[in-house]
C-alpha positions in Angstrom: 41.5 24.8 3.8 44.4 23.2 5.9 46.1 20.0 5.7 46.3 18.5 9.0 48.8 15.6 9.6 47.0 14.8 13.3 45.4 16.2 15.7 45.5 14.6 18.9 45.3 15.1 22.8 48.8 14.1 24.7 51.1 15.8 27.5 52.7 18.9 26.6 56.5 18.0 26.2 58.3 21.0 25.7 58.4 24.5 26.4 57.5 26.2 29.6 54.2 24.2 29.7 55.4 21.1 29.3 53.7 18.4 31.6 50.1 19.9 31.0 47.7 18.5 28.7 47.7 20.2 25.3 45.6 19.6 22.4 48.4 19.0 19.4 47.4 20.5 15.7 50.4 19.1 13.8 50.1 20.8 9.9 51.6 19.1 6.7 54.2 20.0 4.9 58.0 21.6 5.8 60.5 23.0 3.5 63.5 22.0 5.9 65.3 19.1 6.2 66.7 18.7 9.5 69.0 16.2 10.1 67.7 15.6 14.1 63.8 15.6 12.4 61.8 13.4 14.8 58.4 13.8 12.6 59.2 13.2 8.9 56.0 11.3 8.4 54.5 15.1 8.4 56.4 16.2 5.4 53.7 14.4 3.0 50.7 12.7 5.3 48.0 14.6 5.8 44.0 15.3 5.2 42.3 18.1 4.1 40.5 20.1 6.6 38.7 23.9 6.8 39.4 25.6 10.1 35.8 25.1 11.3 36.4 21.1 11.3 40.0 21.4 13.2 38.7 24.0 15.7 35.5 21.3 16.5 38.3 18.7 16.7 40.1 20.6 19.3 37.1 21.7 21.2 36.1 17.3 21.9 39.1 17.2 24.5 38.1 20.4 26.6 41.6 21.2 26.7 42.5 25.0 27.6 45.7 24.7 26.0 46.6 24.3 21.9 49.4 23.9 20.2 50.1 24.4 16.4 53.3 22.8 14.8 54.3 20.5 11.8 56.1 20.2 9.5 56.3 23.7 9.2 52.8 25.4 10.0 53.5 28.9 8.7 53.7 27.4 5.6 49.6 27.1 5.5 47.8 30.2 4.4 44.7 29.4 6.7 46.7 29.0 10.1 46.2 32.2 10.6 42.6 31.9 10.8 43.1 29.1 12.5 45.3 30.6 15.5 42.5 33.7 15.6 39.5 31.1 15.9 41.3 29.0 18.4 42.3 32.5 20.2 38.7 33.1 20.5 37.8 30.1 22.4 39.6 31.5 24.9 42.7 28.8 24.9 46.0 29.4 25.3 47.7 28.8 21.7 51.4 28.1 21.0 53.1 27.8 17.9 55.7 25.7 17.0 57.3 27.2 14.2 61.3 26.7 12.4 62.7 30.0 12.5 62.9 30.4 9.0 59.5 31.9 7.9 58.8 35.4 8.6 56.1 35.2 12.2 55.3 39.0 11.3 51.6 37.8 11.0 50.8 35.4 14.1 48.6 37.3 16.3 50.2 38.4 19.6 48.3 36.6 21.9 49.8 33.7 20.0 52.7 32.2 21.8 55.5 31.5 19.5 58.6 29.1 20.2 60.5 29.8 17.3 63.5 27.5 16.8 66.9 28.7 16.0 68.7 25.8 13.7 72.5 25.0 14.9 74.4 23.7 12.4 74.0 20.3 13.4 71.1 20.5 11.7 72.2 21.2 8.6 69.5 24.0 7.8 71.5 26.6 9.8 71.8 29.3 7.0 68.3 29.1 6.7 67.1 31.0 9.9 65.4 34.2 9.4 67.3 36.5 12.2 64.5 39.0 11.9 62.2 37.2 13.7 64.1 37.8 16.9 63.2 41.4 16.5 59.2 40.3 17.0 60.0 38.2 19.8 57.8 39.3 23.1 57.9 38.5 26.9 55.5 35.4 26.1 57.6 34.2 23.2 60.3 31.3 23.3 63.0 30.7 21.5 64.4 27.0 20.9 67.8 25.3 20.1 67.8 21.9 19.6 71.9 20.9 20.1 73.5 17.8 19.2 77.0 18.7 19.9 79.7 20.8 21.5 79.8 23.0 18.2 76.2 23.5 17.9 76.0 24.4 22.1 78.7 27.3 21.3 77.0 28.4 18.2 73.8 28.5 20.6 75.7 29.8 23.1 77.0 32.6 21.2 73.9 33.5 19.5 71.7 33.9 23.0 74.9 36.5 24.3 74.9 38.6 20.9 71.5 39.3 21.0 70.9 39.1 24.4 67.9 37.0 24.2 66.7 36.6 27.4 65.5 40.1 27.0 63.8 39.5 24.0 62.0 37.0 25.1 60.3 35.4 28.2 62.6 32.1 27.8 65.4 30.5 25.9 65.3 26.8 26.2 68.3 24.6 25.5 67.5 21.1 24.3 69.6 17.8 23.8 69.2 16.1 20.2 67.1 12.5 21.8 69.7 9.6 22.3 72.9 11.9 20.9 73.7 14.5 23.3 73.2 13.3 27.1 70.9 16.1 28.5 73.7 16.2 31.5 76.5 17.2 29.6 74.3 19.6 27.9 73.7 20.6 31.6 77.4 20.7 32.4 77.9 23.3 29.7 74.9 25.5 30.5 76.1 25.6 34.2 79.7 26.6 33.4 79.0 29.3 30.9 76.6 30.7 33.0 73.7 31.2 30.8 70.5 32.7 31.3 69.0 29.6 29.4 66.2 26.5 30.5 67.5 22.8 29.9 64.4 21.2 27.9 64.1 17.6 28.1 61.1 16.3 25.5 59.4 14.5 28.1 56.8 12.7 25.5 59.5 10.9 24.5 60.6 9.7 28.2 57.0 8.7 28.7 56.0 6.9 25.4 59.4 6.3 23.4 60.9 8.3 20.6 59.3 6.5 17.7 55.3 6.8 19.4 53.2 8.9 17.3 50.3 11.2 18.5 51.6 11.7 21.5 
């Protein structure tokens, strides 16, 4: 049984697939507080669903591309069946996930963006580092930056382990409204770095404060 804040059907707004359509299974329930959070209303809402009723959800939108976030969705016992099942249907699955539960078990067909936390968001010493040893070619790693300290922690952290050979991308993304995405740009272009410039483009189309989309 799962606890399922929404699940709706909306434009894919970050990551390398962001502008396609995506089916959005957003769990209940996170252990972090983040300062930058844009979806507390997951930390508590939610319904209780088995993975038979979110998979027929997701299957009413004919969408070939699924992604599981939260809250925190490794948190749930029964995503895991839940990424298989959706696996199956032949979809391509991404999961959203904080960086700071172990993503030993996601299957790898699964594609993971795991976020690294700067210490903007004030849940940096909570990132498990191993999980950047289970990073693949189709895995993507996340740092959401609100400032010039947290761009040279990311910074830093993408040279010392050399992430872009970990993983197939790194993507660099502006806290919304706090960080202009073109000084963020500035800084990526003098350093240098092997990195993507993410710009949550759900919140360019709808506003910062729309929900299921």
């Amino acid at each position: 049984m799962l606890t399922v804040n929404e699940i709706f059907h909306s434009i894919q707004g970050e990551s390398t697939h962001t502008g396609r359509p995506c089916v959005f299974v957003r769990l209940t329930g996170c252990d972090l507080r983040c300062v930058w959070c844009d979806t507390p209303y997951a930390f508590h809402e939610g319904r209780k669903l088995d993975v038979d009723e979110v998979v027929a959800a997701v299957e009413q939108y004919r969408c070939d591309l699924v992604e599981i976030t939260g809250g925190e969705p490794l948190l749930q016992e029964d995503v895991y069946p839940l990424m298989d099942r959706l696996l199956a249907t032949g979809a391509t699955v991404l999961l959203e996930t904080g960086g700071h539960v172990s993503v030993a078990r996601v299957p790898a067909a699964v594609v993971k963006v795991v976020d690294v936390k700067c210490p903007g968001s004030g849940e940096c010493d909570r990132n498990a580092w191993d999980n950047l040893s289970r990073l693949t070619d189709r895995d993507q790693v996340k740092f959401v930056i609100a400032d010039r300290v947290d761009y040279e922690f990311a910074r830093d952290v993408v040279r010392r382990h050399t992430l872009e050979t970990r993983c197939g991308t790194v993507l660099f993304s502006a806290v919304h409204d706090l960080l202009p995405p073109a000084r963020l740009a500035e800084w990526m272009l003098a350093d240098r770095l092997p990195v993507r410039l993410q710009i949550q483009l759900h919140k360019h189309l709808w506003g910062a404060e729309t929900r299921g989309v």
